[in-house]
C-alpha atoms as one frame of an Amber mdcrd trajectory, in Angstrom:
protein
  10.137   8.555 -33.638  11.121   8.898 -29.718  13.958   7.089 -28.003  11.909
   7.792 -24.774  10.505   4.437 -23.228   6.655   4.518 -22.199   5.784   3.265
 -18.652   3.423   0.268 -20.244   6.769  -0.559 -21.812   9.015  -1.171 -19.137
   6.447  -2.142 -17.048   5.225  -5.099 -19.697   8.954  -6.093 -19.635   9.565
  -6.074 -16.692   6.607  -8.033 -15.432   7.695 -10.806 -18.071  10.857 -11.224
 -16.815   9.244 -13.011 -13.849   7.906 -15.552 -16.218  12.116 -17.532 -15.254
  10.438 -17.914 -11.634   6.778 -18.112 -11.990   5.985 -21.562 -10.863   9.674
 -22.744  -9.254   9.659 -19.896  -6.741   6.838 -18.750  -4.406   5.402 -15.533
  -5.652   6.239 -13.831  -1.994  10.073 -14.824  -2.561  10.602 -14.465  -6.535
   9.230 -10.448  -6.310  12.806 -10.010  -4.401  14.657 -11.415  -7.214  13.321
  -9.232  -9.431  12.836  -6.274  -7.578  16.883  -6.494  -6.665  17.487  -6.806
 -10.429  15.447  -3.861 -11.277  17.188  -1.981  -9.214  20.496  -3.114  -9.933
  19.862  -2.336 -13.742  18.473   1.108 -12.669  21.512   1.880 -11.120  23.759
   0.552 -13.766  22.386   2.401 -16.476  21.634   5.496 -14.218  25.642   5.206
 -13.852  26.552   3.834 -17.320  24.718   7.052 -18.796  26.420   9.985 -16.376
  29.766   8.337 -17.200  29.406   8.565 -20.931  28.377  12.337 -20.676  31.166
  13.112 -18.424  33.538  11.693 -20.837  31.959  13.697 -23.699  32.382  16.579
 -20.850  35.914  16.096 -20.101  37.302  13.837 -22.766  40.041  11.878 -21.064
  40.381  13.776 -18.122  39.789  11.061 -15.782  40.598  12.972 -12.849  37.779
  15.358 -13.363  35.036  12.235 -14.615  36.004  10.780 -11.326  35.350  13.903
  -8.861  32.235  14.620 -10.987  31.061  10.906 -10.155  31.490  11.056  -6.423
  29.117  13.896  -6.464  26.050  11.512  -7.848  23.540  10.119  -5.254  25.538
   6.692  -5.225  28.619   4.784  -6.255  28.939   2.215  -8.460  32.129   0.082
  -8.195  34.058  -1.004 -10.989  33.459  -4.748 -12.176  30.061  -4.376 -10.769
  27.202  -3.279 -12.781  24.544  -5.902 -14.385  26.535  -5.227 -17.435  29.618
  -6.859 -15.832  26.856  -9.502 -14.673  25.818 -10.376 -18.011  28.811 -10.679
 -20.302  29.717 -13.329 -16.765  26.073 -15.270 -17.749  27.329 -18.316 -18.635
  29.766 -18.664 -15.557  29.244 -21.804 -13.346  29.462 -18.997 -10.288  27.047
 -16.689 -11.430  24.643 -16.284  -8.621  27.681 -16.185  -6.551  29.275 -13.121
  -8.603  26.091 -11.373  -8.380  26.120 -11.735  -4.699  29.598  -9.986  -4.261
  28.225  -7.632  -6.601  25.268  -6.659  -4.231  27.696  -7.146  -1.398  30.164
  -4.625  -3.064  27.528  -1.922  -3.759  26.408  -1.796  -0.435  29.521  -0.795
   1.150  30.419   1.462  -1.286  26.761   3.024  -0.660  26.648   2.194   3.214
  24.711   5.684   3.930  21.923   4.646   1.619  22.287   0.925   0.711  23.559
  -0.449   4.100  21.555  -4.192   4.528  19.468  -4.052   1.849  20.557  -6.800
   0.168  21.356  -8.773   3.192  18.047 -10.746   2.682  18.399 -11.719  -0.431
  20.811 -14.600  -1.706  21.385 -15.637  -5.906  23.284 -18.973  -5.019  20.390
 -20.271  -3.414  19.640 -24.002  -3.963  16.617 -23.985  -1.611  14.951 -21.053
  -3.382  16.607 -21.046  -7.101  17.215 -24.967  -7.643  20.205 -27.222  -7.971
  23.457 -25.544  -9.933  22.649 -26.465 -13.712  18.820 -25.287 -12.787  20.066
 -22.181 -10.677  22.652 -21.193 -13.499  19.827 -21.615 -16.323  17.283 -19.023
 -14.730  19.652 -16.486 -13.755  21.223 -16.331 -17.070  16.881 -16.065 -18.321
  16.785 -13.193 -15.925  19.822 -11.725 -16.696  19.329 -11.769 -20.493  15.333
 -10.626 -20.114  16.630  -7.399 -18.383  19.258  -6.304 -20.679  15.965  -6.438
 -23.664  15.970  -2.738 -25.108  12.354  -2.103 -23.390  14.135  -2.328 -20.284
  17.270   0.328 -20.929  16.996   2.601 -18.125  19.244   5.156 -19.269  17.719
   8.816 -17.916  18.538  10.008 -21.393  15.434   7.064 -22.308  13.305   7.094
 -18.970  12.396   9.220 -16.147  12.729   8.313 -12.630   8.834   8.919 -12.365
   8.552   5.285 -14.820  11.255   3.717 -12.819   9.541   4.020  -9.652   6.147
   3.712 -10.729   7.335   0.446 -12.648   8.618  -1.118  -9.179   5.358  -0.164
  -7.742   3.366  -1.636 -10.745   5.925  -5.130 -10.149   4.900  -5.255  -6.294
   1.188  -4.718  -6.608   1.582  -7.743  -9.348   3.383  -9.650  -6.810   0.747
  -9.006  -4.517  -2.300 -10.657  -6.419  -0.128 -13.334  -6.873   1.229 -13.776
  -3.455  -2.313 -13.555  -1.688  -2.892 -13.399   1.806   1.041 -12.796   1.699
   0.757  -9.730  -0.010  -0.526  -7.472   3.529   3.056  -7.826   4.393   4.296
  -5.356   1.563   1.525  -3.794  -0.205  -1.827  -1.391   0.340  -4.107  -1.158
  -3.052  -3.132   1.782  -5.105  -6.406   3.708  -4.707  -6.806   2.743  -0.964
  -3.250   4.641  -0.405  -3.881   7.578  -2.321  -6.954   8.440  -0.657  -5.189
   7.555   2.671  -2.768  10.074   1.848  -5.250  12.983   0.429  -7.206  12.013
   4.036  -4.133  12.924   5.961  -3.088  15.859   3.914   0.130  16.288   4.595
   1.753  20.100   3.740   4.840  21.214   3.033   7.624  21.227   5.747   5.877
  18.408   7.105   7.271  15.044   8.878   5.633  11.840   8.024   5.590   8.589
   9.430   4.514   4.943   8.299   5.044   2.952  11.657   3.884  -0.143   9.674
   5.513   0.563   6.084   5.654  -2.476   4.107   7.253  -1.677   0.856   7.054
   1.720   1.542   4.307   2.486  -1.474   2.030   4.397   1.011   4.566   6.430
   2.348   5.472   7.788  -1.393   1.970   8.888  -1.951   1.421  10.801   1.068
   5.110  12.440   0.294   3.450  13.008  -3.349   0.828  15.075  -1.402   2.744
  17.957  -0.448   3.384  19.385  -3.600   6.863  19.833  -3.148   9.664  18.657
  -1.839   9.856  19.922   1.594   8.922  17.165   3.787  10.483  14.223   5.431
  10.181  10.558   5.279  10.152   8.018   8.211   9.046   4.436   8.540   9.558
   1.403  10.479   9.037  -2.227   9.396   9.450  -5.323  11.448  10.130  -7.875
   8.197  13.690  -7.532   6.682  12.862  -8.877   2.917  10.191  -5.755   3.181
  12.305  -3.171   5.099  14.602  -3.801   2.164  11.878  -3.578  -0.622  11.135
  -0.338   1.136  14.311   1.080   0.983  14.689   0.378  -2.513  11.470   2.126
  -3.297  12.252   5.122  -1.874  15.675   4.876  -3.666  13.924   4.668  -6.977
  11.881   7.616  -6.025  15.080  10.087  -5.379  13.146   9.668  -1.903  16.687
   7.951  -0.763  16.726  10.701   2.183  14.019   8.578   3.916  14.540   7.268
   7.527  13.006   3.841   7.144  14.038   1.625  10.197  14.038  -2.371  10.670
  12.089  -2.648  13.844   9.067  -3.845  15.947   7.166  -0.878  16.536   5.398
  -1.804  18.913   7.961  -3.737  21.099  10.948  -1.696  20.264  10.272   0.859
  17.985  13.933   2.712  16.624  12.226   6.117  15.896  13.499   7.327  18.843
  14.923  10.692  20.373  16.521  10.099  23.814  14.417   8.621  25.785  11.137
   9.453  24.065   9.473   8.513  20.383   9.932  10.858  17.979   6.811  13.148
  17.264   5.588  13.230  13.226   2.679  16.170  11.754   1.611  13.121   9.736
   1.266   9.143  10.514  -0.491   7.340   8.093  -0.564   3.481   8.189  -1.653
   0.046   6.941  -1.088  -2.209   9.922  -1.711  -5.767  10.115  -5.211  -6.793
  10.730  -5.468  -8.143  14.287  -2.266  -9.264  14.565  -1.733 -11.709  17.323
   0.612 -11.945  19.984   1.945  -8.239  19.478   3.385  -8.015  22.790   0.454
  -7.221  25.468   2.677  -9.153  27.866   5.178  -6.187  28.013   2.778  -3.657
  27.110   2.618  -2.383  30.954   5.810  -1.912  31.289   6.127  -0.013  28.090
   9.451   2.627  28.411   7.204   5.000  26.100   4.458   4.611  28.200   1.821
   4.433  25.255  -0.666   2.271  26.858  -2.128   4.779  29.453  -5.666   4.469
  27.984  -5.773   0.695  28.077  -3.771  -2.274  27.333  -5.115  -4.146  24.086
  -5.971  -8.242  24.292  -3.097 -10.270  23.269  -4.748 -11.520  20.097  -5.663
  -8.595  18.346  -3.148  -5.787  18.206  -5.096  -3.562  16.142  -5.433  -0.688
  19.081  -1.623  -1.412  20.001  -1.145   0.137  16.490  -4.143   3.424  16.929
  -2.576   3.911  20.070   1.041   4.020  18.990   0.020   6.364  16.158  -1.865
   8.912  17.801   0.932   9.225  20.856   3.292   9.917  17.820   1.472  12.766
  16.181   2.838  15.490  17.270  -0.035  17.537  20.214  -2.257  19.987  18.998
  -1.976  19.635  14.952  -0.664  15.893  14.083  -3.034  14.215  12.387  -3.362
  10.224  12.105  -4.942   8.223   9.157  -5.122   4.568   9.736  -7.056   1.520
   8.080  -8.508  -1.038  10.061 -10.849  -3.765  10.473 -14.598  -3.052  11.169
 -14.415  -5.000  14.376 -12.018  -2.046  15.725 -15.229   0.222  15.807 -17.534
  -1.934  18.110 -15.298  -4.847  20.039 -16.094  -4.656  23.830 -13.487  -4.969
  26.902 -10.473  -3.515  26.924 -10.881  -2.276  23.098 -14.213  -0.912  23.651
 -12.690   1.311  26.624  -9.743   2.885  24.704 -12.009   3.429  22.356 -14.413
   5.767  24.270 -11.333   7.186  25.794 -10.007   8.631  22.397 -13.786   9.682
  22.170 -13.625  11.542  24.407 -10.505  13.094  24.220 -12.163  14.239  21.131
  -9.479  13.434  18.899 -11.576  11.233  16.648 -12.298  13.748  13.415 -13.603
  10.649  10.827 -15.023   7.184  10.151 -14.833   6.262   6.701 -16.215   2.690
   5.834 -14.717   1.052   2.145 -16.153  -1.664  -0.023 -15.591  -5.257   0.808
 -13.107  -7.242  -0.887 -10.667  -4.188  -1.995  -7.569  -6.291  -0.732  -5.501
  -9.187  -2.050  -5.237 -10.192   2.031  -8.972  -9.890   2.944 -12.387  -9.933
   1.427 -13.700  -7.999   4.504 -14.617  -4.785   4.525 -12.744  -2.186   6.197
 -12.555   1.477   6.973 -10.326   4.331   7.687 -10.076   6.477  10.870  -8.766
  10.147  10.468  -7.605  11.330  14.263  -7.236  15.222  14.299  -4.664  16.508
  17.129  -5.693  19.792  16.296  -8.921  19.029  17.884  -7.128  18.925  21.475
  -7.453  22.348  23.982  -5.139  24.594  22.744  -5.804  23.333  18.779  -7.064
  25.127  15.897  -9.839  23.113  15.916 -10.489  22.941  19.290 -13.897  23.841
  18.772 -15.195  20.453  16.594 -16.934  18.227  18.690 -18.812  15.608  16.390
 -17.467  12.987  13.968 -17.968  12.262  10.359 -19.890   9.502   9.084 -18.724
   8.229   5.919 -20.562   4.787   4.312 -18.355   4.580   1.006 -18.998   1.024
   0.911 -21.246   0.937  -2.684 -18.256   2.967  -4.225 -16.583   0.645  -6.437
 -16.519  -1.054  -9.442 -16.143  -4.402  -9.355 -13.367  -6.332 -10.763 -12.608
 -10.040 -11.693 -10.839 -10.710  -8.683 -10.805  -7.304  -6.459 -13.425  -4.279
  -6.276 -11.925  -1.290  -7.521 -12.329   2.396  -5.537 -11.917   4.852  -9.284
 -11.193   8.406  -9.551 -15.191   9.346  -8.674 -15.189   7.162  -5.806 -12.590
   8.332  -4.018 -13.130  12.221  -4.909 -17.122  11.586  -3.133 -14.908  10.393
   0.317 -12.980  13.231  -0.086 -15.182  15.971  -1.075 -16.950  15.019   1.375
 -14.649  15.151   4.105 -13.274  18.545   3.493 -16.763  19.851   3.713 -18.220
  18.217   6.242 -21.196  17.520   4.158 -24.458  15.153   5.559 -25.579  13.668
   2.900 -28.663  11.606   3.039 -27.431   7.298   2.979 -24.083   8.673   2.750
 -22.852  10.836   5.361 -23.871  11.858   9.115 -22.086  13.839  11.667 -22.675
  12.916  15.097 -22.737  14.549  18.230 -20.827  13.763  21.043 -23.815  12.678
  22.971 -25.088  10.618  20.110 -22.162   8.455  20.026 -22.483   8.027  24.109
 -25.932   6.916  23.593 -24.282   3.711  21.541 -22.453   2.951  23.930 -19.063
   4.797  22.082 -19.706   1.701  19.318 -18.873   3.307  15.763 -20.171   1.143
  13.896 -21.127   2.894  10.650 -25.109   1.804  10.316 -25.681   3.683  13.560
 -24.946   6.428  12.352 -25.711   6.322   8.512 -29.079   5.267   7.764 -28.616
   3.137   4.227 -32.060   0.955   4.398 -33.773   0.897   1.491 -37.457   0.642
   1.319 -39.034  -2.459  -0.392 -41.593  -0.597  -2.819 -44.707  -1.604  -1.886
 -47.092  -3.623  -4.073 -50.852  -3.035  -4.815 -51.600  -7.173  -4.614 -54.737
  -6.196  -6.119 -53.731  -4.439  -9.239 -50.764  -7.676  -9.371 -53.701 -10.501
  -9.197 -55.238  -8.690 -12.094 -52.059  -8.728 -14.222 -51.858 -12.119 -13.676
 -55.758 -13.023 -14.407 -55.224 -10.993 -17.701 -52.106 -13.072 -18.236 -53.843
 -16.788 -17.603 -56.656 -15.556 -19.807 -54.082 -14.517 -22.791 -52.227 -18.060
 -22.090 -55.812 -19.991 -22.077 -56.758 -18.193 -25.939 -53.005 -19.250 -27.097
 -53.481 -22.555 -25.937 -56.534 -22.992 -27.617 -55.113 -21.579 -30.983 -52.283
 -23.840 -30.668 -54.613 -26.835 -30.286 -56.394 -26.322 -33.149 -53.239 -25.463
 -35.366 -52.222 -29.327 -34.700 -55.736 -30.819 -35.174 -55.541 -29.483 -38.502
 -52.088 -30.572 -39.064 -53.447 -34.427 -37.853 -51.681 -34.167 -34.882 -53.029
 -35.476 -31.919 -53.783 -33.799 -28.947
């Protein structure tokens, strides 16, 4: 019999513990409870089990355990691990102690760990109740996470369940938070066909401008195939920024730049006076988000409006165009999601729009199934943006765009639609080779899409009408004479069943 824990395991566990907050806390602030206690228990036992095998090491050479310590990725301090945190339980103070706690770690880990508890508080009446109420659930969530199914002990886990257990908690918190849930969280398929789309290579830089939790950013990192890439991201809500940070912590990603900023009003990835430039940006950003900052937008230090200044209430081209001046000229490549009305809104959106055109940096439109977010119904699509396609590029030479209608590809679930394995591998098979395939795919011309007017809107360009079969109305009225006639004899049967039974008729 293994000691090893399973992912379903912790994750089951894990997800139960959240049954202390379900219904007292709002689903968009309890996942921060949890999520901090996951990751304070991952830590603790990540420590707990190092120090026992350094003591086995060195025996009582505490010298030695103690240089051998300061070499892990983080510090611990003494008095506070969730292990001190439990046996103190039943304290009056306890969400107070676990506070210092937090408070304690981070300074001793400022490199890593500086704010990212700052957002969270344990002594909170307005979010965790009155004392005797507060006391009650953290000693429930204290005791659920020191269960057995939730040692996280290397010797028992890997950091590959760890992580993938925080990511299985958020995309639970996101069904359950609803339209909240676009503030952290991209569907699981959705990002990992983002990141194939953008296929990032070793030695690569990549950038989330609009991270969330920071989920996205691990799968395009996951890409690579190695570990020889780089991690940036910026995210304007703190609670998130810190979920982020944490994520990438529990992904021995902790070497990520992840910065807590407005991108597009004062964006922190920043070298002198100029935005730093990434191979690979890949983003979720909020849908139409209004009052981004179009006020300030033509006076912009970085100078990223020169195509056009978005309208106020719908920031999604604020977001495109921050992206692609990003990507580093002549390979970066951009992979963004966005809302259909990005590919045929008039005005000011409908000239940037032919402007990217025809800078012919536009490689793909790829439209998805509706209702594949917790935070929309609508359907959306992807654009894939291809530096390389600029003078001087290795592919320079491209001139038309891809077509892809992916919008039948998915199986539909009780709540959400579902993009599987086979759905995604069609987008991206696709892609790669270029492929037209008839109701599915279509590369157009650069003349083709002047002709509409630079509108990408996907039916344009992918023909998906199907034709009604047609019906011989002749051959029908006969079925249906032969049909009466049938009816008429049983009928007639029927009636004289009941005569002889003495019913009347």
């Amino acid at each position: 019999m293994t000691d090893q824990l399973t992912q379903q395991q912790v994750n089951q566990t894990a997800w139960a513990a959240c049954d202390t907050f379900r219904g007292v806390v709002d689903a968009g602030q309890y996942k921060d409870y949890i999520l901090v206690m996951l990751f304070l228990k991952y830590i603790s036992d990540h420590w707990s089990d190092h120090l026992d095998n350094y003591r086995k090491q060195y025996g009582g050479d505490e010298t030695r355990i103690r240089r051998r310590l300061e070499r892990e990725r983080f510090v611990l301090p003494e008095g506070a691990s969730f292990y001190d945190l439990y046996e103190a339980r039943n304290e009056p103070n306890i969400g107070e102690r676990i506070n210092i706690a937090l408070e304690r770690i981070e300074d001793a880990n400022r490199a890593k760990l500086e704010g990212v508890f700052r957002n969270i508080d344990f002594n909170s009446e307005a979010n965790l109740g009155r004392v005797k109420d507060r006391n009650r659930r953290l000693k429930n969530v204290l005791e659920d996470f020191a269960k057995p199914a939730l040692d996280l002990r290397p010797s028992r886990v890997t950091e590959d369940i760890i992580g993938e257990c925080y990511i299985y908690l958020i995309s639970r918190f996101a069904s359950d938070a609803g339209k909240k849930a676009g503030e952290f969280y991209t569907p699981s398929a959705v990002s990992r066909m983002l990141a194939k789309l953008a296929a990032p290579k070793p030695g690569d830089t990549i950038c989330d401008p609009a991270c969330g939790s920071g989920s996205l950013l691990i799968r395009a990192a996951e890409e690579v195939g190695s570990e020889n890439f780089a991690l940036y991201g910026q995210e304007v809500n703190g609670a998130t920024w810190a979920l982020a940070r944490m994520n990438m912590f529990l992904h021995a990603k902790d070497a990520a730049r992840i910065e807590w900023c407005d991108t597009l009003n004062s964006p922190a990835l920043v070298e002198g006076d100029h935005l730093m430039k990434f191979d690979v940006v890949v983003a979720n950003p909020p849908f139409s988000l209004d009052k981004w900052g179009a006020e300030n937008a033509d006076t912009d230090q970085f100078k990223r409006y020169w195509r056009g200044i978005p309208p106020k209430s719908k920031g999604d081209y604020g977001f495109i165009t921050h992206m692609i001046e990003i990507a580093k000229r002549q390979n970066g490549r951009v992979a963004v999601i966005v809302p259909h009305g990005v590919l045929f809104r008039g005005g000011a959106e409908g000239r940037i729009r032919q402007a990217l055109i025809e800078e012919n940096l536009l490689d793909a439109v790829v439209g998805l199934p509706a209702n594949l977010f917790t935070t929309t119904g609508i359907p959306v699509a992807i654009l894939v943006f291809d530096r390389s396609r600029e003078q001087g590029g290795a592919n320079e030479d491209r001139r038309d765009v891809l077509f892809i209608d992916a919008s039948k590809e998915f199986t539909p679930g009780k709540t959400q639609n579902v993009m599987d394995e086979a759905h995604i591998n069609r987008v991206l098979e696709t892609y790669a080779t270029r492929a037209e395939v008839e109701k599915y795919s279509h590369r157009a011309s650069p003349e083709e899409i002047a002709e509409n007017d630079f509108n990408l809107n996907i039916p344009r360009y992918v023909d998906t009408f199907e034709p009604e079969e047609e019906i011989d109305v002749a051959a029908l009225q006969k079925q249906i004479n032969t049909i009466e006639a049938k009816l008429a004899e049983v009928r007639g049967k029927m009636a004289g069943y009941l005569k002889e039974l003495g019913v009347d008729v």
